[in-house]
N, C-alpha and C positions, 0 to 999 in steps of 0.2 A: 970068805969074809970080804974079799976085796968085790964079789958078785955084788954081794947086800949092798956095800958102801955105793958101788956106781949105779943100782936101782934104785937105792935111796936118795942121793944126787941128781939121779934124772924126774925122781916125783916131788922133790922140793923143786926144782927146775919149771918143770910142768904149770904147777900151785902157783909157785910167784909169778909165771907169763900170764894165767888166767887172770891172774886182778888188776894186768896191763889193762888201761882202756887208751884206745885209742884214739884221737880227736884228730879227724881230717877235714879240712877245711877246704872247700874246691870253690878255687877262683875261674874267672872267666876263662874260656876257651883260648888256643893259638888262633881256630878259625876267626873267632870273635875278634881276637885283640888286631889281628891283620883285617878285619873287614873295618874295625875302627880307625885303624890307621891311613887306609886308604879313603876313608868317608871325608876325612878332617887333613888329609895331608896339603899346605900349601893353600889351606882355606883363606882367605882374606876373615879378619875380625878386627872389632875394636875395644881395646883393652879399657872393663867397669871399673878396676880400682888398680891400684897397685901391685904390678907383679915382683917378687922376688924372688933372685934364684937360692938354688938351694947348695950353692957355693961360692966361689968368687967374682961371677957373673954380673951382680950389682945387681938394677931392679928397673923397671921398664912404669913407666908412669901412667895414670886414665888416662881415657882417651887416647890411645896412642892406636894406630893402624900397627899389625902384626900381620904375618903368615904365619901360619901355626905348620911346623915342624915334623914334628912327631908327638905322636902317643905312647908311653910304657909304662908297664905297670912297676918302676920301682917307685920307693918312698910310697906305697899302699896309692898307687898311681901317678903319673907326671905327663906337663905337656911340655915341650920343648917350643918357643916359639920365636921368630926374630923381627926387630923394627926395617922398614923398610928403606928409611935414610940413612943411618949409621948403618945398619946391618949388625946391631947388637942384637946377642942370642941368648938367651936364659933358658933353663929348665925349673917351672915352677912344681913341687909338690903339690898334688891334689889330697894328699890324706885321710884317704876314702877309706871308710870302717868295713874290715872285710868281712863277707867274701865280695871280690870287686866282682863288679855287672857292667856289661857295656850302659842299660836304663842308669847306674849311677854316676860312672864316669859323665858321660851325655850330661846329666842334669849336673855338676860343679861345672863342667863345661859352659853349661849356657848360665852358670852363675857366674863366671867369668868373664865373656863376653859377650859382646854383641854382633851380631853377623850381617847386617842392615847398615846400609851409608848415614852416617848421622842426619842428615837432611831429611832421609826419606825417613828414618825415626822420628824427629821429630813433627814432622806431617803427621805423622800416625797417633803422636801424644796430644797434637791440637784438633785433633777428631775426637779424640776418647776422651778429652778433658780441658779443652778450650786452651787460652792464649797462655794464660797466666800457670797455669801448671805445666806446660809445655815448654818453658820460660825457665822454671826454677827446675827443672830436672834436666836442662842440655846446660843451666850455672851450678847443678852440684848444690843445690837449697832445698830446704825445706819449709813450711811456712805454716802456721797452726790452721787445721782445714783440709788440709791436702790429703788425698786420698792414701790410704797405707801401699796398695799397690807403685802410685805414685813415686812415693817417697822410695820403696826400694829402687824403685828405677835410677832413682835420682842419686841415692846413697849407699846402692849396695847391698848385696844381701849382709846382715850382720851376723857378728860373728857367736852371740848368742841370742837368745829371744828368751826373757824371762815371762811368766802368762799368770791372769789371776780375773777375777774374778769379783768386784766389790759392786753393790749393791744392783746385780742382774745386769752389770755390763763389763766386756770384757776389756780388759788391761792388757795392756806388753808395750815390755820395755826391752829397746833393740838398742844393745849392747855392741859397737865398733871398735874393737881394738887399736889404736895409734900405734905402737910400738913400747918397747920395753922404755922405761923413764917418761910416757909420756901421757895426759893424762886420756882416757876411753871417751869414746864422743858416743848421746845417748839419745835415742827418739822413743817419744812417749806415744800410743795410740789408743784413744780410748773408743770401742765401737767403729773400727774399719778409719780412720780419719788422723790425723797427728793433732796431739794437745799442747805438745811443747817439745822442745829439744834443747841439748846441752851440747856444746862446743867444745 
């Protein structure tokens, strides 16, 4: 009896592990994550918007010049980076949807910052788009006209892009989050160009 009981126990055993599924989810390599980190370690950059840490750190303002720290993949990615005057140091959350990839990190990366001396930037904004767009994108403006590439430069990647469709030309509305209690700042684009924005 006691035979039956424990092979009957090991085939209900068996039964219920089979309709285990497993979901393994593989993130970037150690080679990778260390080939990342020495790419970007002590890089000079300049901060697109506002950095905040992801503790009691505070938050590091645009425009500011940074050496960037380290890279690690907590918080679904993080860069650690510090101001070169004070020597404040933050760790921002990257919040990257896994599985992380060095191609995604890299890209919130260069949506972060800039790697180019603002000057020699904006030289490269009054080639591509003359005086006056080169103008409102190193004051943080946007202006109706302005090329959409433009204006992210200018403002940011946002933080959603809603997209549509009305009469054979294409809409998005690029949604910035301000902060909790405060109101969302928004740019309209109709066909590659800004039609208006809201403050």
């Amino acid at each position: 009896m006691k035979r039956l009981l424990l092979g009957l126990s090991i085939i209900l055993a068996l039964v219920g592990c089979s309709r285990v599924k497993e979901v393994v989810v593989k993130d970037i390599s150690l080679a990778d994550q260390q080939a990342l980190a020495e790419k970007y370690h002590e890089r000079s950059a300049w901060t697109r918007g506002v950095l905040e840490d992801v503790g009691e750190g505070g938050s590091i303002p645009r425009d500011t010049k940074v050496k960037i720290v380290d890279i690690d993949m907590h918080y679904n990615g993080a860069v650690t980076v510090r101001t070169l005057q004070k020597r404040n140091r933050i760790r921002y959350a990257l919040e990257i949807e896994r599985p992380l990839t060095p191609e995604k990190i890299e890209t919130k990366l260069d949506d972060l910052f800039w790697y180019q001396d603002p000057v020699i930037r904006q030289v490269e904004y009054i080639r591509k788009w003359g005086k006056k767009v080169a103008r409102g994108i190193v004051d943080h403006e946007v202006f109706v006209g302005m090329p959409a590439e433009a204006a992210r430069e200018s403002w940011g990647v946002p933080g959603t892009i809603n997209v549509n469709e009305i009469g054979g030309k294409l809409n998005e509305q690029w949604v910035y989050p301000t902060g909790v209690g405060k109101r969302n700042r928004y740019v309209y684009i109709i066909d590659g160009k800004v039609s208006k924005w809201e403050e």
